[in-house]
N, C-alpha and C positions, 0 to 999 in steps of 0.2 A: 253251407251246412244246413240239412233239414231241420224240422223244429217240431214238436210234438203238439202244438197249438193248431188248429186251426183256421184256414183263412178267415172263415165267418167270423171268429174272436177276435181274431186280429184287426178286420173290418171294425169290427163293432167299437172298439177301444181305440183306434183311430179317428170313428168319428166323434166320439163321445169327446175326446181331447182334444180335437180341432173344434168343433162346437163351442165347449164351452170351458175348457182352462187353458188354450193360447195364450189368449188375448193380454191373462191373467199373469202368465211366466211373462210375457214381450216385455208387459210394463213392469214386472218386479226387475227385471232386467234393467231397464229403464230405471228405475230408482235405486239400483246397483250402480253403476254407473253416474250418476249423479254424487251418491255419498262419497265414491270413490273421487269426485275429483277435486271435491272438497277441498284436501289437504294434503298435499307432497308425502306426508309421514304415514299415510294412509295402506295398508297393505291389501291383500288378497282374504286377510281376516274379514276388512270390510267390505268389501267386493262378494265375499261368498254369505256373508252371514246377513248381508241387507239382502241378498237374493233371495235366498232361506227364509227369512223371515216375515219381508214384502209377500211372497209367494202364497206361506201360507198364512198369512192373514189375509189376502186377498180369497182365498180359496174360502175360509170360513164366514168370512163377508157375503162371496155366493154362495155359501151354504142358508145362510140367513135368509137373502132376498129370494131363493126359490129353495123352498123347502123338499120339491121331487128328489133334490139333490144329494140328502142327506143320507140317503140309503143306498149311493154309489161310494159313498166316500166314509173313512174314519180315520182316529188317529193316535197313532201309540208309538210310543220309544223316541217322541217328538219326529216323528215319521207320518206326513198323510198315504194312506193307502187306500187306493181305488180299486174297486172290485165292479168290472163288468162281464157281462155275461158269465158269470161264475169263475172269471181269473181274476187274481188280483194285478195290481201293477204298482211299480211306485216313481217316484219321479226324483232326480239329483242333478246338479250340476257335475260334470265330467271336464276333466283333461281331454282335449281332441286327438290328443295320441292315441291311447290307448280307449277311450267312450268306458271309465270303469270307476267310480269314483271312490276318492282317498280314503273316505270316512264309512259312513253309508256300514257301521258296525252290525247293527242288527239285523241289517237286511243281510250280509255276506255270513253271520251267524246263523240265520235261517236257510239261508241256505247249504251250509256245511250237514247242520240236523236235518235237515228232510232228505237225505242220503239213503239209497236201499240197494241190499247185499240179495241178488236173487241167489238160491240154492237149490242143486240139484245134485248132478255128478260135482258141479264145482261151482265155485263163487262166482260172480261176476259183478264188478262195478256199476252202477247206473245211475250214469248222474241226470239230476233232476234240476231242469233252471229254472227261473223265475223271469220275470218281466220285467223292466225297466226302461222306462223314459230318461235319456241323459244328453243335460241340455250345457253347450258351449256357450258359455260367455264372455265376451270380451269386455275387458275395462274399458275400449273406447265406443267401440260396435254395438254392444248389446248382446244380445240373443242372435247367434247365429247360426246356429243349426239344431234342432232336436231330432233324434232317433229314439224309435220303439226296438230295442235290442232283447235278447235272451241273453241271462249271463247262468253260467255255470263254474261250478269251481273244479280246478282242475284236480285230475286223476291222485298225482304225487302230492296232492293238499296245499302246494305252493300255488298261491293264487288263485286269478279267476280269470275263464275266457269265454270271450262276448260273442255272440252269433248276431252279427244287425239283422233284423226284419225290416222293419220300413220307416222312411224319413218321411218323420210327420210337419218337418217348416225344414227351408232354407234359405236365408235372408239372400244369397245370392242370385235365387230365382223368384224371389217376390219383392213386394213393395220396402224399400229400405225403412230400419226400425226409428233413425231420426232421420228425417227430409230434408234434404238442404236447407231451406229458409227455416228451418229449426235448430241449424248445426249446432253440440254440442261443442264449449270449449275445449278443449286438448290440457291436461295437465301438462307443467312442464318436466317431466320425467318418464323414465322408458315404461312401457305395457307391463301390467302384471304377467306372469308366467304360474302357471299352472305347478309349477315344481315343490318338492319336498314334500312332507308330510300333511305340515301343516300352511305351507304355500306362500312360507313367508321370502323366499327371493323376487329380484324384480330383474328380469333380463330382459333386452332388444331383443325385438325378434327379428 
């Protein structure tokens, strides 16, 4: 699927996030993983919301220590949003099925309203997407994949469909997120699973 973005954008927003907020998701991932292995009773509540959180307070920590940074970045609907080169983008953790995430209410609200009916002899639909970084995290792995995607909402208003652009990390072609002489313990209970709404089952995968 084409995209209405430009390479040079898309360039530019890939290196701006490989730069300098990788490092920053790897390790909230990192301490997602950690909280999570805490306690057996522990769900996917705490798995997503240490990630979230870690994340962004790690983002506003380097907002502090390099101030250039401030005028890429801001944050509303407890949403950060990066604007480069005049796009904005924003960043959530996704289910690997589908790269679309559960919650992410304001962003999928945003993009419903910035919808335009061209008129002539007749209507026509045009949908307009937005940017998004959505990162897979595993309860044992970490971070292991991000993509820079367009999502769109679809035509019949029933959902949203994603256009991937380009993968900005994949742990299976770089350096692993814990190193062996690091290895995390293993809780004793199955993977979280990304399922339901609010992502409280826990299934074998």
């Amino acid at each position: 699927m084409s995209t209405t973005f430009s390479s040079s954008t898309l360039d530019a927003i890939a290196e701006f996030f490989i730069t300098h907020l990788l490092i920053n998701y790897k390790e909230a991932a990192n301490d997602a993983c950690s909280a999570y292995a805490i306690s057996a009773f522990f769900t996917n509540y705490t798995l997503g919301g240490t990630f979230w959180d870690s994340s962004h307070q790690r983002i506003v920590a380097l907002c502090q220590k390099n101030e250039d940074l401030r005028q890429f970045i801001s944050f509303a609907n407890n949403t950060l949003i990066f604007n480069i080169a005049g796009t904005e983008f924003r960043c959530y953790r996704v289910p690997p099925e589908t790269g679309i995430p559960h919650g992410a209410i304001a962003f999928k609200k945003s993009l419903k309203r910035d919808q335009h009916l061209l008129t002539s002899d007749f209507e026509q639909y045009i949908p307009q997407g937005k940017l998004m970084v959505g990162f897979h995290v595993d309860s044992e792995e970490g971070l292991v994949k991000a993509d820079l995607s367009e999502i769109y909402p679809r035509i019949d208003s029933k959902g949203f469909t994603r256009n991937p652009l380009l993968t900005l990390f994949n742990a299976s072609s770089s350096m692993p997120l814990f190193p062996a002489e690091t290895e995390r313990p293993k809780p004793a209970r199955p993977k979280v699973s990304f399922e339901g709404a609010m992502g409280l089952e826990a299934v074998k995968k």
